[in-house]
N, C-alpha and C positions, 0 to 999 in steps of 0.2 A: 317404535316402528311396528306397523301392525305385519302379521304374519295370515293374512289371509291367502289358501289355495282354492281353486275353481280344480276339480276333477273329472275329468272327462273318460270315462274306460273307451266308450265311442263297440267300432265293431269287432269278428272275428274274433282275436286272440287277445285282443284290448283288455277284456276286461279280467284275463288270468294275470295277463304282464300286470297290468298295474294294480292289482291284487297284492304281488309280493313289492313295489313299487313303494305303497301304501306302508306296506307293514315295514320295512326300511325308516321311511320316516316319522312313526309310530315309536321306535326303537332308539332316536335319536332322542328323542327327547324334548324338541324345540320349541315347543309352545305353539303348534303352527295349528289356525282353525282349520277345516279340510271341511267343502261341501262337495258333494257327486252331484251332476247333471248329464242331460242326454244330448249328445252330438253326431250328428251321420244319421246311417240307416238305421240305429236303433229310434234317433228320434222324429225320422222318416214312419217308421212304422207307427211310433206314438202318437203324433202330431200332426205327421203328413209334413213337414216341414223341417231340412236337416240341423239348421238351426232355430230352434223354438226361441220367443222371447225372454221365456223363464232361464234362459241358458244364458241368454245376451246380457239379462240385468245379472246374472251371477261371473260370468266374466266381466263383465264394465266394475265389479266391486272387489274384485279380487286382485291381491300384487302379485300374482305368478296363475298361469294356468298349465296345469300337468295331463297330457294323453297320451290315450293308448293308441288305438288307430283306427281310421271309418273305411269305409267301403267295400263291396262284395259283389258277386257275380251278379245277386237277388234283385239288385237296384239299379244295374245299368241299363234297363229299359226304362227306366221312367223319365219325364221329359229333364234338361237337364238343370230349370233350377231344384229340382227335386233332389236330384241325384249327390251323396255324402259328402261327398267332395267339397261341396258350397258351401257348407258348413264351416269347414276347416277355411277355405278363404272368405270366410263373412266374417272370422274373428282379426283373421291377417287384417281384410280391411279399415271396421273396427276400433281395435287398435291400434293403427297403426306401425306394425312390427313389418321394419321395412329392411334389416338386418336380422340375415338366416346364418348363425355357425352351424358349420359340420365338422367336429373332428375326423379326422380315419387315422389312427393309432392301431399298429400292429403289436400285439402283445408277444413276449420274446415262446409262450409256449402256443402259441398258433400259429406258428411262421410254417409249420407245414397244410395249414389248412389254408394258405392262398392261393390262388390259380396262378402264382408266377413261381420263379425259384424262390426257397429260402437267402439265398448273399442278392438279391434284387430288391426284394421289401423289409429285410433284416433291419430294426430302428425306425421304420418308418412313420411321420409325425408329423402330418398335414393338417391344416385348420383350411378349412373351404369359407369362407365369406362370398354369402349368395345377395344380392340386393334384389327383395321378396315383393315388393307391390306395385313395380312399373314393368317396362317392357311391353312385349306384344304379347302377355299374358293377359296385361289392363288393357291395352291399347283401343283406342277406338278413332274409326271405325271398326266392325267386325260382322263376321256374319257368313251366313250363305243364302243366297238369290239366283233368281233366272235372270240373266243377261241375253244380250243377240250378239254373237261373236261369230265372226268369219258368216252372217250370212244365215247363221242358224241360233234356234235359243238353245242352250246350253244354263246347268245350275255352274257356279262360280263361288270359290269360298276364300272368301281376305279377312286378315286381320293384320294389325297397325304396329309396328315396333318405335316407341320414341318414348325418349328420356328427356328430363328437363334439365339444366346445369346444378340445380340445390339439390336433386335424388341424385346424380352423380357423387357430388362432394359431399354427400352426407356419409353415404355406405363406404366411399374411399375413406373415409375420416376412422371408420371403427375399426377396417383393416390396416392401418398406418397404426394405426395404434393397437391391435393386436399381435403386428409383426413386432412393435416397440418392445412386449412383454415376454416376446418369443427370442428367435435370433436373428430378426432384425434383419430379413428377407420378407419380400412383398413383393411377388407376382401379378400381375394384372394381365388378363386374359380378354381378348378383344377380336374385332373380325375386321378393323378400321380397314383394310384392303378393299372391301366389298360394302360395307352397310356405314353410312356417314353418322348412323347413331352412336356406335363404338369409334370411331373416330375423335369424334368429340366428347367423348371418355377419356379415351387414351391420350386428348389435350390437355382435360383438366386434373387427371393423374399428373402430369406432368407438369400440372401446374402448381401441385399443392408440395410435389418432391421436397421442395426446398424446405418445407417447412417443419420435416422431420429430418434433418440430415443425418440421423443417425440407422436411417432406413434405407438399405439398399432395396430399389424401383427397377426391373426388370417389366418387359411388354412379351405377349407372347399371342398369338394368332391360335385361335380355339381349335382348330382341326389338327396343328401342332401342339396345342396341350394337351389333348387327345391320346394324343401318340406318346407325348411324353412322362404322362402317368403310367404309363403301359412300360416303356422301355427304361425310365428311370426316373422313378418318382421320387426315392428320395431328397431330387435336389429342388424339390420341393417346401418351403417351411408357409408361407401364407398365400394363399391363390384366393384371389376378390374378382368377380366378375359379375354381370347381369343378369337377369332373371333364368332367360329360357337355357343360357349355357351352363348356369351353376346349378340348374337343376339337374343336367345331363352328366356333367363334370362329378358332381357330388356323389352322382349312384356308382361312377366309374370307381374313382378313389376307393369306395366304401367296400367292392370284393377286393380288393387289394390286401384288404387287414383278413379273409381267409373267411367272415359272414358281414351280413348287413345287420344281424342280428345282434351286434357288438357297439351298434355305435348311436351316442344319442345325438341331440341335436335341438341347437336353442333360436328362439326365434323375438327381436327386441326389438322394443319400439324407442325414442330418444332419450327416456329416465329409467333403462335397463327393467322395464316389464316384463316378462317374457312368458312367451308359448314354446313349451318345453315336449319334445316326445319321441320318442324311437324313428331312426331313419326307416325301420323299414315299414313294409304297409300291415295290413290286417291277416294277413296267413289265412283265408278261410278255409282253407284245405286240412291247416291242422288245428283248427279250433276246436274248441271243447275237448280237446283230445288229452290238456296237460304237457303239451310238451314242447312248448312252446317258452325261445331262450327268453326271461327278462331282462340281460344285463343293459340292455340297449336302455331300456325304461329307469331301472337302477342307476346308471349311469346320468341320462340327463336327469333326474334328481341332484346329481352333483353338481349339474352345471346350474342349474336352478338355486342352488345357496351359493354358488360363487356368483353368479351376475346380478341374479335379482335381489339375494340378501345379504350378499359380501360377507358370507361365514365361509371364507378358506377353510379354516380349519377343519370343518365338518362335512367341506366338498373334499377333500383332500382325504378324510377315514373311509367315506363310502368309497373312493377308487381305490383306497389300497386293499379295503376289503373284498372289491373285486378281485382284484392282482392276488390276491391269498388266495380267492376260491379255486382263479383257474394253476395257480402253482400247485396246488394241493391237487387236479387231477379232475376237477368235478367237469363236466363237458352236458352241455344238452347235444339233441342229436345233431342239431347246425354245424355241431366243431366236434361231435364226439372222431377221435380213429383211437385205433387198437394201441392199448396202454390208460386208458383214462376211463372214469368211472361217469360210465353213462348215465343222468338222471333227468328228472321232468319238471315242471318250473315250479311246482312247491319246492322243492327238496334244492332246487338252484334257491332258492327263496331261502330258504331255512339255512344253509350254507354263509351266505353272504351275512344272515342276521348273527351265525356263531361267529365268524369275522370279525363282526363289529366292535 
């Protein structure tokens, strides 16, 4: 099996996080080839183009691609296929990685750094299953135009939400079967009240039920699961939903566990390829600064040997080596409070490598 990575630092704090990201898998030992390319506004500024082609052929050749994170303030004037973002959905495309995980796991010594009570997110162990390349994200038509409405011309801005039955049942399929490996709880999150595309989601969920009976299929309306990550998330174990909702849902969950800075997050195409990289974005506020938490990026490194190379074993030492760092006290400023030893992302780096 070849062990090829594609690395992307990309913008911001990218390229510190996955600095210690690197040296992690440097430390393991695995035989793994590692090339760096440019993604986002870094390669916006090189290229003029956020995805260059020398990036394209080096993801098209690679079984896993690992980042940091693209975008910044610098770049949102430019028109918008310029703009960093495109990048990161040129490789979605691409590839095809049309299933997004998000864990959000509360770790038992940051239960005071979530914005709810600690007996409310105490245990708490959600897997988010987003399905990443339909929706009215892709959808088309789209756009904005002058129209004549009521009489007068007015600009007008639509875009298109619709799914076809095989991207339904495809993305249903990895969370039936993620809830399989879990406990066997499977959420489905839908707006079928209102929009006939979740509808006929929420038919063919119901259609595939049978076929895992060992999976308890619960339905829930998005504005009430809204609500109910907020008021009780726990009884939560896998929530799979659409594009535009699991990206909203995903960032909720993710203050839950106390930072966003704590959680990775995998991104597969149908032979578990994956685009791996910290939930949260590029921090341009504290970049170059150092202080910036890695675990997010540390982490989906873990998830990256359990999906894309089925080394449990060696996903499983990087998280407990996490689990060490933060028992032992070490905190960047994300999670730092009074009692634990404030430090900056070498030194979070260097922590997790004596772990190991």
């Amino acid at each position: 099996m070849s062990k090829k990575i594609c690395v992307l630092p990309g913008d911001g704090i990218g390229p510190e996080i996955m600095a210690e990201a690197v040296r992690v898998l440097q430390a393991l030992d695995l035989g793994f080839e590692m090339e760096t390319a440019l993604l986002g506004g870094a390669a916006v500024d090189a290229t003029s183009n956020p995805y260059p082609e020398a990036t394209q052929k080096l993801v098209q050749a690679a079984d896993a691609i690992l980042l940091g994170a693209v975008g910044g303030p610098q770049w949102d004037s430019l028109p918008r296929e310029q703009r960093p973002e495109r990048g990161l959905l040129g490789i979605r495309k691409q590839l095809g990685l049309f299933a997004n995980l998000r864990p959000a796991i509360l770790y038992p010594e940051l239960a005071n750094a979530s914005s709810l009570k600690p007996e409310v997110v105490a245990g708490l162990d959600i897997l988010i299953v987003r399905e990443l390349t339909g929706d009215i994200y892709f959808g088309q038509p789209r756009g904005i135009e002058v129209r004549e409405i009521d009489g007068q011309k007015q600009r007008f801005g639509f875009n298109t939400m619709h799914y076809s039955e095989s991207e339904i049942r495809r993305i249903l399929r990895v969370a039936f079967e993620a809830a399989r490996k879990r406990n066997k709880k499977l959420c489905s999150v839908d707006k079928m009240n209102v929009l006939e595309t979740t509808q006929l989601w929420r038919d063919i969920a119901n259609e595939l039920a049978p076929e895992y009976p060992d999976v308890e299929l619960t339905h829930m309306l998005v504005d009430n699961a809204a609500m109910q990550l907020v008021r009780n998330p726990r009884q939560f174990d896998v929530m799979v939903t659409g594009n535009m909702f699991g990206d909203i849902l995903s960032d909720e969950a993710a203050m839950l566990t106390g930072s966003i800075g704590m959680l990775p997050s995998a991104s597969l195409d149908a032979k578990h390829k994956g685009l791996y990289e910290p939930s949260h974005g590029s921090a341009p506020d504290i970049a170059g600064k150092g202080v910036a938490n890695p675990l997010a990026t540390i982490l989906s490194v873990a998830m990256m040997l359990r999906y894309t190379f089925a080394l449990e074993e060696a996903a499983v030492k990087v998280e407990n080596a996490v689990k060490k760092v933060l028992a032992q006290g070490y905190r960047t400023g994300d999670i730092h409070e009074p009692g634990t030893t404030r430090v900056g992302t070498r030194q979070m780096g260097d922590a997790v490598l004596a772990a190991l």
